[in-house]
N, CA, C and O atoms as a Maestro MAE file, in Angstrom:
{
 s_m_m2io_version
 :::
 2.0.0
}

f_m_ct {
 s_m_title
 :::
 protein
 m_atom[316] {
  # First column is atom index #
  i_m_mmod_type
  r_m_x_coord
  r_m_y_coord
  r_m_z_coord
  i_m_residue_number
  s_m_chain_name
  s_m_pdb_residue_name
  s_m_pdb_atom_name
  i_m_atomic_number
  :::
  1 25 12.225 3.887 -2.226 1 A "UNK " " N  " 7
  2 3 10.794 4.107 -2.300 1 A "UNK " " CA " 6
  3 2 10.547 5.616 -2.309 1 A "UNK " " C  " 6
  4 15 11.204 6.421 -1.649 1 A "UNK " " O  " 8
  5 25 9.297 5.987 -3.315 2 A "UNK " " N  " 7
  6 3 9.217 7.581 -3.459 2 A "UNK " " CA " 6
  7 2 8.424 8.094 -2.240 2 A "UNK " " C  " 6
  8 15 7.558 7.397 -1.713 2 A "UNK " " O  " 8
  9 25 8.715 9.226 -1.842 3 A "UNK " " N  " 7
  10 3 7.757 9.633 -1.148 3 A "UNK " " CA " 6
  11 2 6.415 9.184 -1.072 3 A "UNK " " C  " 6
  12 15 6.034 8.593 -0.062 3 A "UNK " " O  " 8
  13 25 5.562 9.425 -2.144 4 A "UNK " " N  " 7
  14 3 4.172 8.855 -2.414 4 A "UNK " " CA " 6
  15 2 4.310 7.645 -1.929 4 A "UNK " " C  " 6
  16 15 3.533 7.169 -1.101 4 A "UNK " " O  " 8
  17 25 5.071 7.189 -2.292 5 A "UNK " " N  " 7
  18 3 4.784 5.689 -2.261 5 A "UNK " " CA " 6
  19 2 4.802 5.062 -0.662 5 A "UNK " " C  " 6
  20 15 4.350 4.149 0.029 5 A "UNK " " O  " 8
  21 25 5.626 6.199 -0.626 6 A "UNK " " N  " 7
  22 3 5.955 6.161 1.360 6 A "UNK " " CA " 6
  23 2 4.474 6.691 1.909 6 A "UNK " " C  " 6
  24 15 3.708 5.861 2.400 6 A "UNK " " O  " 8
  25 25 4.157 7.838 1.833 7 A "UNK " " N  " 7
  26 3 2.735 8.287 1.905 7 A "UNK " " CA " 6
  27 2 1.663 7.511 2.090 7 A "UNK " " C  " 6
  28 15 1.068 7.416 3.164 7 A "UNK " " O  " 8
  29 25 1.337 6.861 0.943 8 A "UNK " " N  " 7
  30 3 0.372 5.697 0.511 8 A "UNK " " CA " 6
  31 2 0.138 4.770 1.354 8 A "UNK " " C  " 6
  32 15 -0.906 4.531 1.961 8 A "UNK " " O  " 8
  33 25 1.367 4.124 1.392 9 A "UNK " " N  " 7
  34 3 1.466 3.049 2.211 9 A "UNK " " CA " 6
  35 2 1.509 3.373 3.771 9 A "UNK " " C  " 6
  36 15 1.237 2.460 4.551 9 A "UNK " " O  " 8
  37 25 1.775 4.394 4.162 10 A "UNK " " N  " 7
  38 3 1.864 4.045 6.009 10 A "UNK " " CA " 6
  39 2 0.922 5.030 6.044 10 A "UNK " " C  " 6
  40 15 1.101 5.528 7.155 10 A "UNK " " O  " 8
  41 25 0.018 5.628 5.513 11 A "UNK " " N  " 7
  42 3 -1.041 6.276 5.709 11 A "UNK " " CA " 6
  43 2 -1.937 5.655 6.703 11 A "UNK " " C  " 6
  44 15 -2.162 4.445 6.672 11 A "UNK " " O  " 8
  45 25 -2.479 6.477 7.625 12 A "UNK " " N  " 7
  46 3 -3.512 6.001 8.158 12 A "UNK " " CA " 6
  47 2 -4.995 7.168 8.649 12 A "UNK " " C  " 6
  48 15 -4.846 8.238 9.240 12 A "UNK " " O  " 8
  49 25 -6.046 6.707 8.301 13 A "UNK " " N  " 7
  50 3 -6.556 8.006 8.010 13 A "UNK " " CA " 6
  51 2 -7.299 8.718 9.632 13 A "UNK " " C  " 6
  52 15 -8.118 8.170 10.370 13 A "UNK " " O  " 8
  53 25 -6.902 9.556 9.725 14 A "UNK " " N  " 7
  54 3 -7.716 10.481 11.521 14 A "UNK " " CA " 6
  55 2 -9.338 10.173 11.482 14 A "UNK " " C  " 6
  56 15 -10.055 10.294 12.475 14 A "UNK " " O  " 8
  57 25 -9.730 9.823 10.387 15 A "UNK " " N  " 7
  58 3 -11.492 10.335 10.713 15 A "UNK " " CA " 6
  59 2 -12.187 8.512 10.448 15 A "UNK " " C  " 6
  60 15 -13.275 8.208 10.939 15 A "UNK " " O  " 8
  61 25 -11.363 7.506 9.636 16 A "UNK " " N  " 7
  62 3 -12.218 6.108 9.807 16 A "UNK " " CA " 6
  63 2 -11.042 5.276 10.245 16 A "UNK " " C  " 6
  64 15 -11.270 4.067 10.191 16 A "UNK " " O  " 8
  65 25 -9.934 5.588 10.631 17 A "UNK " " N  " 7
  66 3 -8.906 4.912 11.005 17 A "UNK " " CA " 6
  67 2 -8.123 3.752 9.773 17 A "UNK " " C  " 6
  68 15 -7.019 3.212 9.843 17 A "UNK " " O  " 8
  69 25 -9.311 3.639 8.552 18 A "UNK " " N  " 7
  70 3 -8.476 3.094 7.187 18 A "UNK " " CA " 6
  71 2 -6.631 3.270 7.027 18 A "UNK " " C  " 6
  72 15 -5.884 4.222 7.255 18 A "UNK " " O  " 8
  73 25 -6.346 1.655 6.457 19 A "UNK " " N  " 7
  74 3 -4.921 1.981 6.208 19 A "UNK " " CA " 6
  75 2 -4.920 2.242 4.468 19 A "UNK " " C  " 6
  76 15 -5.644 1.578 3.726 19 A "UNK " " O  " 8
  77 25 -3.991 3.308 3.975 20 A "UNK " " N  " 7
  78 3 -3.589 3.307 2.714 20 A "UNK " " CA " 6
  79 2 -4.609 4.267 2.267 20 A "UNK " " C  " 6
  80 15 -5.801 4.301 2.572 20 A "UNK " " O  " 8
  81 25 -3.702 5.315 1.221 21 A "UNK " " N  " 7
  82 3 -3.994 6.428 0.650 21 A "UNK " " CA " 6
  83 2 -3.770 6.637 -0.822 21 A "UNK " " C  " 6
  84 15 -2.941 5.863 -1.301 21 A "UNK " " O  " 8
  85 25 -4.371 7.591 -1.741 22 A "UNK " " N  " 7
  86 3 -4.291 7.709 -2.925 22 A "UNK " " CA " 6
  87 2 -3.566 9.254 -3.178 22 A "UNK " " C  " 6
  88 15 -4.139 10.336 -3.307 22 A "UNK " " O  " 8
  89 25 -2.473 9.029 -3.195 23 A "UNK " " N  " 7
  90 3 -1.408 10.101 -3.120 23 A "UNK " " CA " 6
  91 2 -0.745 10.851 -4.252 23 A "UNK " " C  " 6
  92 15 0.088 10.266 -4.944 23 A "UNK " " O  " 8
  93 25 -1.263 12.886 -4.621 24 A "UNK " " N  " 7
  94 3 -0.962 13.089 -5.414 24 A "UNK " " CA " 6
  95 2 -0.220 14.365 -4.850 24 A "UNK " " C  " 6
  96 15 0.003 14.591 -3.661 24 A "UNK " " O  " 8
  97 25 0.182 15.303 -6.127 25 A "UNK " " N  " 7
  98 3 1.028 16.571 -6.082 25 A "UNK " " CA " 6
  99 2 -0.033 17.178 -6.769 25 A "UNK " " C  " 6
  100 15 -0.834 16.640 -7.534 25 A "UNK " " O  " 8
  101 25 0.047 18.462 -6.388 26 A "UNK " " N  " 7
  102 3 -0.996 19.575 -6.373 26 A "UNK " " CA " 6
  103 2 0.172 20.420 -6.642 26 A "UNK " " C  " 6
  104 15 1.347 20.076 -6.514 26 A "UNK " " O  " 8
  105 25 -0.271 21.569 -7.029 27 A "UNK " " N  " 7
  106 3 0.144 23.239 -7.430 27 A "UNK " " CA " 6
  107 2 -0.779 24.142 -6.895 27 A "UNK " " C  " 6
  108 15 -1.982 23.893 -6.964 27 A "UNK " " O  " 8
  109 25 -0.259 25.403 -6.245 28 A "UNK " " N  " 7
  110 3 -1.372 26.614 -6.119 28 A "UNK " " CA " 6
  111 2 -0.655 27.908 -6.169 28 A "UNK " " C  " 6
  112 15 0.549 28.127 -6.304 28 A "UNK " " O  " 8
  113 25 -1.736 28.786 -6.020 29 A "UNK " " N  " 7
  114 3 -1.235 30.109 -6.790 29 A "UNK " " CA " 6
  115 2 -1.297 30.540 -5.232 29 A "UNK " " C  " 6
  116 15 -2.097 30.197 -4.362 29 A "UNK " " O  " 8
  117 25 -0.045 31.512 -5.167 30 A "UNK " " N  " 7
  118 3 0.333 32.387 -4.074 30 A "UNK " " CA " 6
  119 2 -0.580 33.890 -4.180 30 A "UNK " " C  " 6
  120 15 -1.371 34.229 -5.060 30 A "UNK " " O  " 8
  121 25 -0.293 34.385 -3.353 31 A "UNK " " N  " 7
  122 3 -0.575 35.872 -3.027 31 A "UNK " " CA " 6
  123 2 -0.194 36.880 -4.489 31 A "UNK " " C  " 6
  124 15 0.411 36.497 -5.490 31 A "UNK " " O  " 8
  125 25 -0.668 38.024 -4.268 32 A "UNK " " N  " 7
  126 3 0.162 38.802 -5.064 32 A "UNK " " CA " 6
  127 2 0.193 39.078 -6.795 32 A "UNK " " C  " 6
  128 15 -0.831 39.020 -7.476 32 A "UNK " " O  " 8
  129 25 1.121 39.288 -7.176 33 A "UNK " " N  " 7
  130 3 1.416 38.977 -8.066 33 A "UNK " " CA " 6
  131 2 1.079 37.381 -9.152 33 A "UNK " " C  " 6
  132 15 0.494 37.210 -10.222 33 A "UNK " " O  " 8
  133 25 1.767 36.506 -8.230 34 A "UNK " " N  " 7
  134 3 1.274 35.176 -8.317 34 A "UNK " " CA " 6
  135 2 0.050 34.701 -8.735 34 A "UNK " " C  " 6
  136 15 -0.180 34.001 -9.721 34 A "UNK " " O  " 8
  137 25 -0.841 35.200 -7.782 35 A "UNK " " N  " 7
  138 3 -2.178 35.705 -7.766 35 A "UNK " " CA " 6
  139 2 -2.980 35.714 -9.250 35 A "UNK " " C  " 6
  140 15 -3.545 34.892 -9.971 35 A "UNK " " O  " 8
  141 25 -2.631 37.367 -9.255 36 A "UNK " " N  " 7
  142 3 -3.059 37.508 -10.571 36 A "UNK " " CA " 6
  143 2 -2.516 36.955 -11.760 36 A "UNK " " C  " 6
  144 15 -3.267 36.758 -12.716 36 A "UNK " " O  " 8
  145 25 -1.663 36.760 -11.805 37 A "UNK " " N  " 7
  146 3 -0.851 36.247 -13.480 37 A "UNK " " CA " 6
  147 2 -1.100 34.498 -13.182 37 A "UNK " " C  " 6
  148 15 -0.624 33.771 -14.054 37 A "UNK " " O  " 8
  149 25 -1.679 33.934 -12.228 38 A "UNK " " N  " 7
  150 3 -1.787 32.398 -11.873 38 A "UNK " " CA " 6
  151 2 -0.643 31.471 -12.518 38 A "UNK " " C  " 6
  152 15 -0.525 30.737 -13.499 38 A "UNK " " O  " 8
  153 25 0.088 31.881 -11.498 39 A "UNK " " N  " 7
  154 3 1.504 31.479 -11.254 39 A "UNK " " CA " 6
  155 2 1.574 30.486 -10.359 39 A "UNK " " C  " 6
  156 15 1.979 30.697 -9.216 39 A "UNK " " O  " 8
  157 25 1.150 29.173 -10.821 40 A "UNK " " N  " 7
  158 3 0.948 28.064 -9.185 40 A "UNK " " CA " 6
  159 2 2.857 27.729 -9.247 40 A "UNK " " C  " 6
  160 15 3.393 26.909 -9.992 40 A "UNK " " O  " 8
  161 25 3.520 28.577 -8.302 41 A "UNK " " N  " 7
  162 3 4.838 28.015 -7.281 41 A "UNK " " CA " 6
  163 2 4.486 26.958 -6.379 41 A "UNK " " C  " 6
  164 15 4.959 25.844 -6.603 41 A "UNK " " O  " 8
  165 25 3.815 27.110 -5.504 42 A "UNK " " N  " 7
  166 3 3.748 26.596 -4.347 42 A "UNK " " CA " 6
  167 2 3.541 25.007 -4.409 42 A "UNK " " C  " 6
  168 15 2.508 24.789 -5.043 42 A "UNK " " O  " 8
  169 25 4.078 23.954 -4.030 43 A "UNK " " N  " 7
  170 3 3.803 22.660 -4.741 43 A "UNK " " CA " 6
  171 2 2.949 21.746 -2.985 43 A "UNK " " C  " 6
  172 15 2.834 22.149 -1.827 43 A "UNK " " O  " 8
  173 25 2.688 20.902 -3.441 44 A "UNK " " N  " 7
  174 3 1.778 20.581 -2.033 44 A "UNK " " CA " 6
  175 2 1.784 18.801 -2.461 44 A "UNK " " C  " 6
  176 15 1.687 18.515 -3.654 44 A "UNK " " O  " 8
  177 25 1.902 17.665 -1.404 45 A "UNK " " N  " 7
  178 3 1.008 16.940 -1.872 45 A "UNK " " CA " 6
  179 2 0.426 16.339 -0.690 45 A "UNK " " C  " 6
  180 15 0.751 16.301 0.496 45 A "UNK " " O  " 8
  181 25 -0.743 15.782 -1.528 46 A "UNK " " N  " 7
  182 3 -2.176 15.322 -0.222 46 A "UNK " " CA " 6
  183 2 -2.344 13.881 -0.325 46 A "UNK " " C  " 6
  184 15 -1.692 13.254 -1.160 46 A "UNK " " O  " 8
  185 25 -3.056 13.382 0.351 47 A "UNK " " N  " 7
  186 3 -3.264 12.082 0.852 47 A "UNK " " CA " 6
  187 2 -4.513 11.633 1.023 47 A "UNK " " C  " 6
  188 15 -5.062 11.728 2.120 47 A "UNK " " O  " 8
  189 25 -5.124 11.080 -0.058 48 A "UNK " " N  " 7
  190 3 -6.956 11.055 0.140 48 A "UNK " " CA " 6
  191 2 -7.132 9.533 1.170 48 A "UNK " " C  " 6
  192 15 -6.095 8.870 1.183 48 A "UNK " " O  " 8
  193 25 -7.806 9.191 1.650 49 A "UNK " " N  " 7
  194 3 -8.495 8.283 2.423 49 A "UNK " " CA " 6
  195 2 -8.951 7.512 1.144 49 A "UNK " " C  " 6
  196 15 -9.638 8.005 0.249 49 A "UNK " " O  " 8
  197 25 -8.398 6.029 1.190 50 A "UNK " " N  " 7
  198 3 -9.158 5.398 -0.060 50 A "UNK " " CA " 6
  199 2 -10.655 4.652 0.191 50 A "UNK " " C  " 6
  200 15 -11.346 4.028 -0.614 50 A "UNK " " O  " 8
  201 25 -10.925 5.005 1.842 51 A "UNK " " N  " 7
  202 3 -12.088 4.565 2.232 51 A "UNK " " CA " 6
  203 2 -13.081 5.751 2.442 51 A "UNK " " C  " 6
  204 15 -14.109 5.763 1.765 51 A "UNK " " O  " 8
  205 25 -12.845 6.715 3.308 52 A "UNK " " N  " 7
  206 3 -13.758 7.920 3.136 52 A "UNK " " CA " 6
  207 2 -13.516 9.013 1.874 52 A "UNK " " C  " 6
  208 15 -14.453 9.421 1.189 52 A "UNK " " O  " 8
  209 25 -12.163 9.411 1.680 53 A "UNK " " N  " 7
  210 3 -11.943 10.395 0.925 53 A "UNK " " CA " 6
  211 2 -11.283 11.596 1.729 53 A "UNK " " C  " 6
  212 15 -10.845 12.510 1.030 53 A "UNK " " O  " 8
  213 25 -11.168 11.701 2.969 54 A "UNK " " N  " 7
  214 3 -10.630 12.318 3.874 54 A "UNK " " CA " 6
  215 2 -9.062 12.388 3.651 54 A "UNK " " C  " 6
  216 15 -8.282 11.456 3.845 54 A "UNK " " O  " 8
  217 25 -8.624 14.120 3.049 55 A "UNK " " N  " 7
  218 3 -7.641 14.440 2.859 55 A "UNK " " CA " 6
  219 2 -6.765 15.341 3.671 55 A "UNK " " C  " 6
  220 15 -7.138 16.176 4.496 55 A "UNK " " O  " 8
  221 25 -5.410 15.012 3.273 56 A "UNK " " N  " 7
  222 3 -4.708 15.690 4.466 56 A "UNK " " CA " 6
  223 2 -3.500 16.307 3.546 56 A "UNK " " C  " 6
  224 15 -3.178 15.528 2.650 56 A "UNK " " O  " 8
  225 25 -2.796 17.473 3.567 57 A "UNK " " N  " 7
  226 3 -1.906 18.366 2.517 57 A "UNK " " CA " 6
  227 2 -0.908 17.996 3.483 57 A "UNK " " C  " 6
  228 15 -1.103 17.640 4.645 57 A "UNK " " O  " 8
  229 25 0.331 18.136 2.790 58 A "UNK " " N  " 7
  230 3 1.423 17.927 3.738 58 A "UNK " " CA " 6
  231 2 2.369 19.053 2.311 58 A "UNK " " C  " 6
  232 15 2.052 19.203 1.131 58 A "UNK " " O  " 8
  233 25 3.306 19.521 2.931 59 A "UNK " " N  " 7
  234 3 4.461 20.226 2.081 59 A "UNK " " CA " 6
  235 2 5.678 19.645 2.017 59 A "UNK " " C  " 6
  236 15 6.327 19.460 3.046 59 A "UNK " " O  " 8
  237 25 6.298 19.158 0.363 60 A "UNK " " N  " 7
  238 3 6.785 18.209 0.424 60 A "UNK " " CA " 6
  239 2 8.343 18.594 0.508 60 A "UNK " " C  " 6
  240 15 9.198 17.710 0.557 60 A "UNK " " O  " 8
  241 25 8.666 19.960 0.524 61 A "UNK " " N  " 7
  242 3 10.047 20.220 0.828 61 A "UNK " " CA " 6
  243 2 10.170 20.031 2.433 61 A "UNK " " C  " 6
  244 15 11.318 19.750 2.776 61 A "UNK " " O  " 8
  245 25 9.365 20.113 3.338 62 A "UNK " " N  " 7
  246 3 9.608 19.336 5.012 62 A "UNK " " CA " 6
  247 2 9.671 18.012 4.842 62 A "UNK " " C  " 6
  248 15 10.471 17.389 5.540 62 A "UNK " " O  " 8
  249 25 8.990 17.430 4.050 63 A "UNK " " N  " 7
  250 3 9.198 15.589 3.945 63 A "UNK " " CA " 6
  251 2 10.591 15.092 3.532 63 A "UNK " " C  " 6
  252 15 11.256 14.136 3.929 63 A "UNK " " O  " 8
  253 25 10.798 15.930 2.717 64 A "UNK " " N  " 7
  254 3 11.865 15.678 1.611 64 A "UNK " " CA " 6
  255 2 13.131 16.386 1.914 64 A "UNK " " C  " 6
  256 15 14.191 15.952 1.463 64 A "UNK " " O  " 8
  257 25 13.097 17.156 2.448 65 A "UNK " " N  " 7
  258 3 13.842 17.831 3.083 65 A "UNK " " CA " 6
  259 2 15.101 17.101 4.357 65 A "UNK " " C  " 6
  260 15 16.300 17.240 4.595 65 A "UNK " " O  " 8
  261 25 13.720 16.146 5.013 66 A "UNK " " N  " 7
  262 3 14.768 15.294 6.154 66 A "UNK " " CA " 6
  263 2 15.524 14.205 5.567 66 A "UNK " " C  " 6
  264 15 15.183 13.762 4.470 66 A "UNK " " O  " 8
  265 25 16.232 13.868 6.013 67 A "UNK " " N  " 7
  266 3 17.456 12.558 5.921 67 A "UNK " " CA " 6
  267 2 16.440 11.532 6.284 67 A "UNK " " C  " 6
  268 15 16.182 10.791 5.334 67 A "UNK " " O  " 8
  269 25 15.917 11.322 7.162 68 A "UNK " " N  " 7
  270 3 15.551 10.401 7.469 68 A "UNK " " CA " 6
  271 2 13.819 10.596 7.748 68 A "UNK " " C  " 6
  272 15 13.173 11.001 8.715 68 A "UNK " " O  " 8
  273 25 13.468 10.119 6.461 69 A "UNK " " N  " 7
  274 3 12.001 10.202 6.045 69 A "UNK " " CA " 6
  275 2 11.287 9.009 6.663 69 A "UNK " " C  " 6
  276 15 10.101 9.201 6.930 69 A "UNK " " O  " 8
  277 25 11.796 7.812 6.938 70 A "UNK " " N  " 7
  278 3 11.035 6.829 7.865 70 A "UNK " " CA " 6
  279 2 10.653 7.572 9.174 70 A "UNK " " C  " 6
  280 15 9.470 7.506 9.508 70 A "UNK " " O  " 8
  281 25 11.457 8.224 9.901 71 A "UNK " " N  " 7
  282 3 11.288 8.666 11.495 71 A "UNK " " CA " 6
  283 2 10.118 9.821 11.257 71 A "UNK " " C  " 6
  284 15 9.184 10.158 11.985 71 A "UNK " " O  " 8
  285 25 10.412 10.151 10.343 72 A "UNK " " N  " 7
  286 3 9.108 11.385 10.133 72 A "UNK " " CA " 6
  287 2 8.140 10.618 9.825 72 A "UNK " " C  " 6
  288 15 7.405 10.619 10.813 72 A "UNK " " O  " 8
  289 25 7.635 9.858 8.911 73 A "UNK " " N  " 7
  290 3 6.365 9.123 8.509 73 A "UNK " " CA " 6
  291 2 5.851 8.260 10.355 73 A "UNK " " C  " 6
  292 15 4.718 7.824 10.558 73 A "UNK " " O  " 8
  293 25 6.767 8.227 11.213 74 A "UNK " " N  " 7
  294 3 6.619 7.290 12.144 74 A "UNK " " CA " 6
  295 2 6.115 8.120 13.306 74 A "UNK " " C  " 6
  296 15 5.440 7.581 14.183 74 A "UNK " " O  " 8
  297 25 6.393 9.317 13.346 75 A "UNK " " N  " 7
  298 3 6.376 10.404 14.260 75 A "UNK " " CA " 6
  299 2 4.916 10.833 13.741 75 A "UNK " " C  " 6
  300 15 4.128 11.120 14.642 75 A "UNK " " O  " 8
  301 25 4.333 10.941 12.131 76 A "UNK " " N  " 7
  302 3 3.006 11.778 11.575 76 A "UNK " " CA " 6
  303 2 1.783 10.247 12.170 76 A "UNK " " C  " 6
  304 15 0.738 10.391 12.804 76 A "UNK " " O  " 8
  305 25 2.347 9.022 11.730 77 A "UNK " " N  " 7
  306 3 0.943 7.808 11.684 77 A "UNK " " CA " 6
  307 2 1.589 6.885 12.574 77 A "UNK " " C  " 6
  308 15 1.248 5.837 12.025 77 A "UNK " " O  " 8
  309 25 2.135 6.607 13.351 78 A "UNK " " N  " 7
  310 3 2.955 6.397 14.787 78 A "UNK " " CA " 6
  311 2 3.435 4.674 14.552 78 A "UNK " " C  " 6
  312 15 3.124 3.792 15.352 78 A "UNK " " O  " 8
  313 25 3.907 4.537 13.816 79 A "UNK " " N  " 7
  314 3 4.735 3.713 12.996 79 A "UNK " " CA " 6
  315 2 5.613 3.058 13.920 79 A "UNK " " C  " 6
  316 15 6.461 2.266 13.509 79 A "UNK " " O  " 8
  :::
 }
 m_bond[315] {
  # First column is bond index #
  i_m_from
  i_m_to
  i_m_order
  :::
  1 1 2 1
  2 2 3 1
  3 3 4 2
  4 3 5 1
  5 5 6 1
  6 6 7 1
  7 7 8 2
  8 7 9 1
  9 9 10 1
  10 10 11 1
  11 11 12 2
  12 11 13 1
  13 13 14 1
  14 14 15 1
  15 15 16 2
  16 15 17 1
  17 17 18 1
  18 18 19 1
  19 19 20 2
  20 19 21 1
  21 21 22 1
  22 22 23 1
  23 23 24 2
  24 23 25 1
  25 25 26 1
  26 26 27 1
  27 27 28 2
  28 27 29 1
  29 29 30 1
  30 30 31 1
  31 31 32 2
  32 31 33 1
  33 33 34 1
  34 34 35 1
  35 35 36 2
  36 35 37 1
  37 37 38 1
  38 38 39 1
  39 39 40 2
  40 39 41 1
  41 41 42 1
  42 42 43 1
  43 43 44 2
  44 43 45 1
  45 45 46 1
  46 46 47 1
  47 47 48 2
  48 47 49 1
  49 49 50 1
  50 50 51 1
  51 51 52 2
  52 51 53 1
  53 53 54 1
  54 54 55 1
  55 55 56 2
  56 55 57 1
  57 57 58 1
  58 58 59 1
  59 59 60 2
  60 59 61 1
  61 61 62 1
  62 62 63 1
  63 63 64 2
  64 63 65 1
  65 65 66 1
  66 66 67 1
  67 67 68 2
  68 67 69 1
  69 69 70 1
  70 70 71 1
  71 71 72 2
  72 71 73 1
  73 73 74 1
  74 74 75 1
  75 75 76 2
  76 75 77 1
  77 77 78 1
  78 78 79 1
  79 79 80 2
  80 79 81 1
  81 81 82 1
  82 82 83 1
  83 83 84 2
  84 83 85 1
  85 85 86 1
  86 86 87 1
  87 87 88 2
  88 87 89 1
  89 89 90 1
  90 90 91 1
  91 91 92 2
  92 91 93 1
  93 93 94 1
  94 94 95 1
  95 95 96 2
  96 95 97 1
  97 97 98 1
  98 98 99 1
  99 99 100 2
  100 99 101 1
  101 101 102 1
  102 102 103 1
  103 103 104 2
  104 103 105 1
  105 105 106 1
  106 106 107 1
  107 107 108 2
  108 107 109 1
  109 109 110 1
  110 110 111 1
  111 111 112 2
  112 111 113 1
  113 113 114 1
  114 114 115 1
  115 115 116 2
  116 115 117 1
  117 117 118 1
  118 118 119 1
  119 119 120 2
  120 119 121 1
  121 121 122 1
  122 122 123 1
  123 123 124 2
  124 123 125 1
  125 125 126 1
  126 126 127 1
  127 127 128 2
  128 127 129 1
  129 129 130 1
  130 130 131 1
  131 131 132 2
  132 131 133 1
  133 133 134 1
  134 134 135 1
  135 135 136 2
  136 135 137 1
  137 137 138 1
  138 138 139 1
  139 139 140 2
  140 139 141 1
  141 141 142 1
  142 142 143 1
  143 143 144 2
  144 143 145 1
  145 145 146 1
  146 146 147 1
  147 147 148 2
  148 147 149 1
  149 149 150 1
  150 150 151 1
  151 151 152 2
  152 151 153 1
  153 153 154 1
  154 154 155 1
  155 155 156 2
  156 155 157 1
  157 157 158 1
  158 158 159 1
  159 159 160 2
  160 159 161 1
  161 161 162 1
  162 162 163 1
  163 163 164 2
  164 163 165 1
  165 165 166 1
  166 166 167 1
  167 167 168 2
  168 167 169 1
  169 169 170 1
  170 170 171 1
  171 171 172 2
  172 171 173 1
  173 173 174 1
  174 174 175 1
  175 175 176 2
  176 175 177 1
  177 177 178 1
  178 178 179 1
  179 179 180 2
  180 179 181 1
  181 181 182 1
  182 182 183 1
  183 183 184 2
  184 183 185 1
  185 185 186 1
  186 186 187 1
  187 187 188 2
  188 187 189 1
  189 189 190 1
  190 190 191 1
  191 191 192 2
  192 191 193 1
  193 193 194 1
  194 194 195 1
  195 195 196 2
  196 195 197 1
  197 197 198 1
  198 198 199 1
  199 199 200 2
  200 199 201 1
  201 201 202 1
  202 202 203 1
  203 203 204 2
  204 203 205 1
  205 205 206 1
  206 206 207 1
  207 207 208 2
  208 207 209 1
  209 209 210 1
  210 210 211 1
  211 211 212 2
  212 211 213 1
  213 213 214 1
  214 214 215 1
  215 215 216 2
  216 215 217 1
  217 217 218 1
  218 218 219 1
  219 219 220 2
  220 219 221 1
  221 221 222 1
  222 222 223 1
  223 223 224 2
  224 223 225 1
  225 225 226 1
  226 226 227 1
  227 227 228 2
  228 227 229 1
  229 229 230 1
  230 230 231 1
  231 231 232 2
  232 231 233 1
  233 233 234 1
  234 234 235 1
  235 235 236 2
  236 235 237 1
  237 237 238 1
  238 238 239 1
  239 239 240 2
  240 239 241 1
  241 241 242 1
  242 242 243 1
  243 243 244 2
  244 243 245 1
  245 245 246 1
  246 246 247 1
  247 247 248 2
  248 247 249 1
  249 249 250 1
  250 250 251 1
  251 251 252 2
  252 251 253 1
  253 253 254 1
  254 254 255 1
  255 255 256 2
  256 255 257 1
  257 257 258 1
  258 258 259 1
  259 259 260 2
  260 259 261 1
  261 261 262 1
  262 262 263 1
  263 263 264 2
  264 263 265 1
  265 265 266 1
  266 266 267 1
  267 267 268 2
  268 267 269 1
  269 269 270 1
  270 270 271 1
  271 271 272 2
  272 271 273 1
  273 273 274 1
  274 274 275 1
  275 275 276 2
  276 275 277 1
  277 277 278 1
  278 278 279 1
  279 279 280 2
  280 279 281 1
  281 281 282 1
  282 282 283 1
  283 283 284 2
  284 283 285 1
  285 285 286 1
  286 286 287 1
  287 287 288 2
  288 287 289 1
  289 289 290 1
  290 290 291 1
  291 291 292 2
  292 291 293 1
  293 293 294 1
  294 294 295 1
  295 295 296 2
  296 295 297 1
  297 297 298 1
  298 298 299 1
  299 299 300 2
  300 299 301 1
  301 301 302 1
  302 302 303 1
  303 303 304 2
  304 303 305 1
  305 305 306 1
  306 306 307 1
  307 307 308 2
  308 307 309 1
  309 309 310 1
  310 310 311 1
  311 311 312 2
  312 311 313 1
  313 313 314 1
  314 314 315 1
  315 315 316 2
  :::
 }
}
């Protein structure tokens, strides 16, 4: 299962307590250089509330990064 898909599903949202999210990848432009020449490096993805709209960014090289991406999703929406 992809991340998103992991996302989506054990989502739970802080502000109406809704389960399940509409989960995308974003790009943004850094500082600098970056900046000006709009150079989006930085990759992000968020998690909308499919009941309020209430979003939350998460960075997906810490998600993706761990071995064990269940214990993290369980540790963020208490799984």
């Amino acid at each position: 299962m992809s991340l998103e898909e992991q996302l989506g599903s054990r989502f739970v949202c802080t502000k109406c307590k809704t389960h399940g999210a509409t989960v995308k990848r974003i790009s943004a432009a850094g500082t600098g250089l970056s900046k000006i020449f709009d150079i989006e490096h930085n990759q992000f993805v968020t998690a909308s509330c499919t009941n309020c709209g209430y979003t939350e960014v998460y960075n997906p090289e810490v998600l993706e990064g761990k071995r064990h991406l269940g214990s993290i999703f369980d540790i963020l929406f208490g799984g």
